[in-house]
N, C-alpha and C positions, 0 to 999 in steps of 0.2 A: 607351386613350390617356392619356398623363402628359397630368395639368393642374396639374402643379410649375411655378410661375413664373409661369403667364397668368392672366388676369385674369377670373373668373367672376363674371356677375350672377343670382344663383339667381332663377328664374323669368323672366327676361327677355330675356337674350344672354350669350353668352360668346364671347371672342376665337380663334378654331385660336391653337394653339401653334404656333410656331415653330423650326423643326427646325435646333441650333443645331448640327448636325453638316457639313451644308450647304446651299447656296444653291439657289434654283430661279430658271429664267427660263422666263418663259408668253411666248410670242409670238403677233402674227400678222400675218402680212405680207399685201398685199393685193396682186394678181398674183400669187400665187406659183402652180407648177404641180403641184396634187396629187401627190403621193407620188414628188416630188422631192426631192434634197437641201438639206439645211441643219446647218451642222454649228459645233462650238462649238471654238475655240483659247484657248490659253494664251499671254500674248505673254510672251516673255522676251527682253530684249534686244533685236534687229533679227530677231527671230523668231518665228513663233507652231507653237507647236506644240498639231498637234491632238488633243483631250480625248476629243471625241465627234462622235457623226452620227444623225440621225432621219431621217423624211420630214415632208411638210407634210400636212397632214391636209384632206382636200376644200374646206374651211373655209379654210386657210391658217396651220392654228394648228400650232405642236411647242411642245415642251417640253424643258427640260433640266437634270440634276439632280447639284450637280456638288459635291465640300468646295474647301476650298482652307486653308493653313494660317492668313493672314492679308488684308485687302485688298488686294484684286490687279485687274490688266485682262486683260478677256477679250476674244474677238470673236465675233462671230456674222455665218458667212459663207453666202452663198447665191445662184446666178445670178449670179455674178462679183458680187457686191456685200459689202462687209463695216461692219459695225456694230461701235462701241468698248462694250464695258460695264465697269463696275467695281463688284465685288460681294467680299462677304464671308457668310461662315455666318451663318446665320439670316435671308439676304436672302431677300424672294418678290418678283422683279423682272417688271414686265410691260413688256413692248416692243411697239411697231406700227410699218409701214413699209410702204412701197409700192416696191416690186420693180420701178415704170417710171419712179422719180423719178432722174431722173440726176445729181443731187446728193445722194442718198445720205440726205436727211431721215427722221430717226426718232424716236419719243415712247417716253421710257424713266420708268418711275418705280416705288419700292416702296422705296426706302432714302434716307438722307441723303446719298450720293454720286450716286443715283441721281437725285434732284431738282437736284443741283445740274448735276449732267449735263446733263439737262433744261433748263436757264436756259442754259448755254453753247450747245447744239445749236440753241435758239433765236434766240438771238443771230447766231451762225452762219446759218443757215437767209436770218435777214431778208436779211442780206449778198450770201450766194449769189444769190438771188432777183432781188436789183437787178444782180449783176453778171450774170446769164444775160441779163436783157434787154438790158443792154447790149451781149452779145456777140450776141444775136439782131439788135437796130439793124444792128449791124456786117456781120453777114451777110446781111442783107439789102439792104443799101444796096452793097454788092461784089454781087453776085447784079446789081443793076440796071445798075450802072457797074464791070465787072472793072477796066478799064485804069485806075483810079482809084481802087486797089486803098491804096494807100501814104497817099494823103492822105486816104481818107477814117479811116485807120488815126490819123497823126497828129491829126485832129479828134477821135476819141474816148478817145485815150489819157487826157489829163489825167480825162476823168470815171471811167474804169475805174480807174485810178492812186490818186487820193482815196476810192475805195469798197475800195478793197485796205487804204491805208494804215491808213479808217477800221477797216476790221475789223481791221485787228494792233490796235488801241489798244483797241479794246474786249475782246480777248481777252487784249491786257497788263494791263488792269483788272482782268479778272476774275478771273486767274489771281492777281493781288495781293492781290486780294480775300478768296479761297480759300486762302490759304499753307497753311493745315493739312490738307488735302483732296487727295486723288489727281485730283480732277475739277480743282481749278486744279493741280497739277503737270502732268496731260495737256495743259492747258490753255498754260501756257510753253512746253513743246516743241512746241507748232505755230507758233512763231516761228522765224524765221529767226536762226542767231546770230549771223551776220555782221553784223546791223540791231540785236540786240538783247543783246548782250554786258555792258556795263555793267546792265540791267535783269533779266537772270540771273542774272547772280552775286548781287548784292544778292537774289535771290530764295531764289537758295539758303543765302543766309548764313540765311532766313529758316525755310527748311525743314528745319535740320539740327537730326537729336533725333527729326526724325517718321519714322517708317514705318522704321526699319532694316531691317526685317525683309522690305524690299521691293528686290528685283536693280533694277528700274529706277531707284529714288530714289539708291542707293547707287550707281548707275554715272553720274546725274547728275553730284550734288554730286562725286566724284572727277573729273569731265568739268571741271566749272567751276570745282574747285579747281587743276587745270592751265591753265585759262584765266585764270585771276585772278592766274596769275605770267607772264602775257605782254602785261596792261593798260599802258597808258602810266602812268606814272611809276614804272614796277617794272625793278630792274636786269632786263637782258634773260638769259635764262639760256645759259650757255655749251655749246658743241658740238664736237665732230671730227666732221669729213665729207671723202670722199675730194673731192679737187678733180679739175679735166680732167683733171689729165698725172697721177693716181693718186695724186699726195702727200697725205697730213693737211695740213686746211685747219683752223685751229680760230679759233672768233669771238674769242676773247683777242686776237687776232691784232691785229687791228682797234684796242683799245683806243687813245686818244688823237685817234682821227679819228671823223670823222661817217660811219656806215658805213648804206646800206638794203639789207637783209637779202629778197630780190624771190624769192619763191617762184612758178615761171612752169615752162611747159613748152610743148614745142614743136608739141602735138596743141593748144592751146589759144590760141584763135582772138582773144578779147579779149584777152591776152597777146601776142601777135605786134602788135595792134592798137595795143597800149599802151606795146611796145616803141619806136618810136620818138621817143616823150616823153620815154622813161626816156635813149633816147643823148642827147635832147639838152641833159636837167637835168646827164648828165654830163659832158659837152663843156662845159657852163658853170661847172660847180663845182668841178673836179677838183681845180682848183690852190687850191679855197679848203678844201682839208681835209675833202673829200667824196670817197665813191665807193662802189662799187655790189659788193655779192657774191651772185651767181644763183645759187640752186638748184632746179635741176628735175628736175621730177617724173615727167620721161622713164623708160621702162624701155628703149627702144634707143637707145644709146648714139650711133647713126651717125646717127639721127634728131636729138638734141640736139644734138652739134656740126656741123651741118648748119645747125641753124637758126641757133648763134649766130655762122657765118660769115655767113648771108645776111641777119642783121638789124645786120649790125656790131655786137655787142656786145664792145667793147672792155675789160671787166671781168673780178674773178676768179668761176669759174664751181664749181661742187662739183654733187654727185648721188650718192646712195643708187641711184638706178636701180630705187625700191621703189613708184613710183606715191605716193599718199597714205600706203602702210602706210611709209613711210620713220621712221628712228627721230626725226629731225630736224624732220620733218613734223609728226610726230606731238607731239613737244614743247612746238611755238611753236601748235600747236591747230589746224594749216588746213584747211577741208573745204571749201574754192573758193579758185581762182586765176584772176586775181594777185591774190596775196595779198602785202603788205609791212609790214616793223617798217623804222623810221629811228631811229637808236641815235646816242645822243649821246659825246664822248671818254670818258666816267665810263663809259658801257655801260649809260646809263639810255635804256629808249623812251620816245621824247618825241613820235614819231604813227605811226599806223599807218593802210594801206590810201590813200596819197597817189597821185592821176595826175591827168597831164597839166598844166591851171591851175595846182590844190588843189599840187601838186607844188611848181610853179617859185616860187609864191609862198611856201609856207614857206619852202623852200630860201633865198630871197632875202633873207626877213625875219630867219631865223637867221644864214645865214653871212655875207652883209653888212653 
């Protein structure tokens, strides 16, 4: 055995070296079913691909023995359940888990990503905990009173609602906390962006220079670097899109008016919901140097103008007919609808994501 590098106490103890070629993970899961599967992925992008596979050993234990070129996230999948890890060569990571926790709790540690792991899952963990019983309350109190199914729903919202919120905030902590750490970068992407946009980008301004060498970090920061050109006070960036009758619609077009830019589609329920707010801030404003250009998200065509007969939308309408993958889509950053930018004469965003009230009352306060 090389003992190049570790640390010997002659006569007393000496450290194993560490095999800086790659990582190991010792597990043991508790339920698991002997000489079952459990197998180990690589995530890359919106994917995991898989590395390896063992069985559980009577005990519940495997093992797995893996390189990788620099830190990276792995997963460990087993009985439809999976576990995030993040290791690097020369990790000895130990994991534990119970196979009937249906929140998914598991104790990882053997490295400084992996402690830090560790403090987030716990964090996590207390969270879950309080919301299961809340949803337990819930379902048990329907179970006694079905027909009273709604209200007893609206009585426990606000306490579920505040145990949700509490945990984004503890996890936006942490992950602030963490800037240099892949454990706080996993940590921001379990945020929602739509809620949390201005506190990612400032995170990635935070993170750029670490980990190049990692496809998730670099797909980020390019993610938030296109979202950080569609924040308010940023000229809005310009586009061609075919409109209804097939003509080039282009956002220049617009320049000199108050233009909201309403990305909506006709399969989409809060969208049709929210349609008739959006007629009637235009029916109000039109004449005041406002109005409205839809683009949806439809891929059938007979479908979207369908719908913009049957909700009256009296505006100019465009569509890619690409779902989300639309190039336009894809530009102004939207990954839920309705989604809206409100573009002032210059072609600066000056708010985004307005309905209903939140709507008339800009609108009122600007153009009046």
């Amino acid at each position: 055995m090389k003992i190049s590098g570790c640390l010997l106490l002659i006569g007393v103890l000496f450290s194993a070296c560490k095999d800086e070629k790659g990582f190991t993970i010792d597990g043991k899961f508790s339920h698991a079913t002997p000489k079952s599967k459990v197998y180990l992925f690589d995530i890359k992008k919106d994917s995991a691909v898989p590395l390896d596979s063992t069985v559980f050993s009577e005990q519940g234990e495997f093992q797995f023995t893996h390189s990788t070129k620099g830190t990276d996230f792995f997963r460990i999948a087993a009985d439809n359940k999976q576990y995030m890890i993040i290791a690097k060569n020369g990790d000895q990571i130990k994991m534990t888990a119970d196979l009937t926790d249906k929140n998914m709790a598991y104790s990882i540690t053997g490295s400084q990503d992996a402690d830090q792991l560790e403090v987030l899952n716990k964090t996590k963990n207390q969270y879950m905990s309080r919301l299961g019983k809340i949803q337990a309350e819930f379902d048990e109190a329907v179970a006694a009173q079905p027909d009273k199914r709604d209200v007893i729903m609206e009585q426990i919202r606000p306490r579920y609602t505040q145990e949700i919120e509490a945990l984004n905030v503890a996890v936006l902590k942490f992950a602030q906390a963490n800037s240099k750490s892949l454990a706080g970068f996993y940590a921001i992407n379990l945020l929602n962006p739509s809620d949390y946009e201005t506190e990612m980008i400032a995170y990635a301004d935070q993170l750029k220079g670490t980990f190049n060498d990692n496809t998730a970090v670099t797909d980020f920061l390019s993610r938030m670097t296109k979202l950080k050109a569609v924040q308010v006070g940023q000229l809005a960036p310009d586009f061609t899109i075919d409109g209804l009758n097939g003509q080039p619609v282009k956002l220049s077009d617009y320049k000199g008016r108050y233009v909201m830019v309403d990305f909506w589609a006709s399969w989409c329920m809060p969208c049709r919901q929210e349609n008739p707010n959006l007629v009637k801030a235009y029916q109000t404003y039109k004449n005041e140097n406002f109005t409205v250009l839809g683009i949806s998200l439809d891929k059938d065509p007979a479908a979207w103008k369908n719908a913009i007969t049957a909700d009256k939308l009296a505006w100019d309408h465009a569509s890619e007919l690409k779902d989300f993958e639309g190039a336009t889509v894809r530009l102004y950053q939207v990954d839920a609808i309705p989604s809206s930018f409100l573009i002032d004469p210059s072609g600066k965003i000056i708010a985004k994501g307005l309905r209903g009230e939140a709507l008339d009352a800009f609108l009122n306060k600007t153009l009046l």
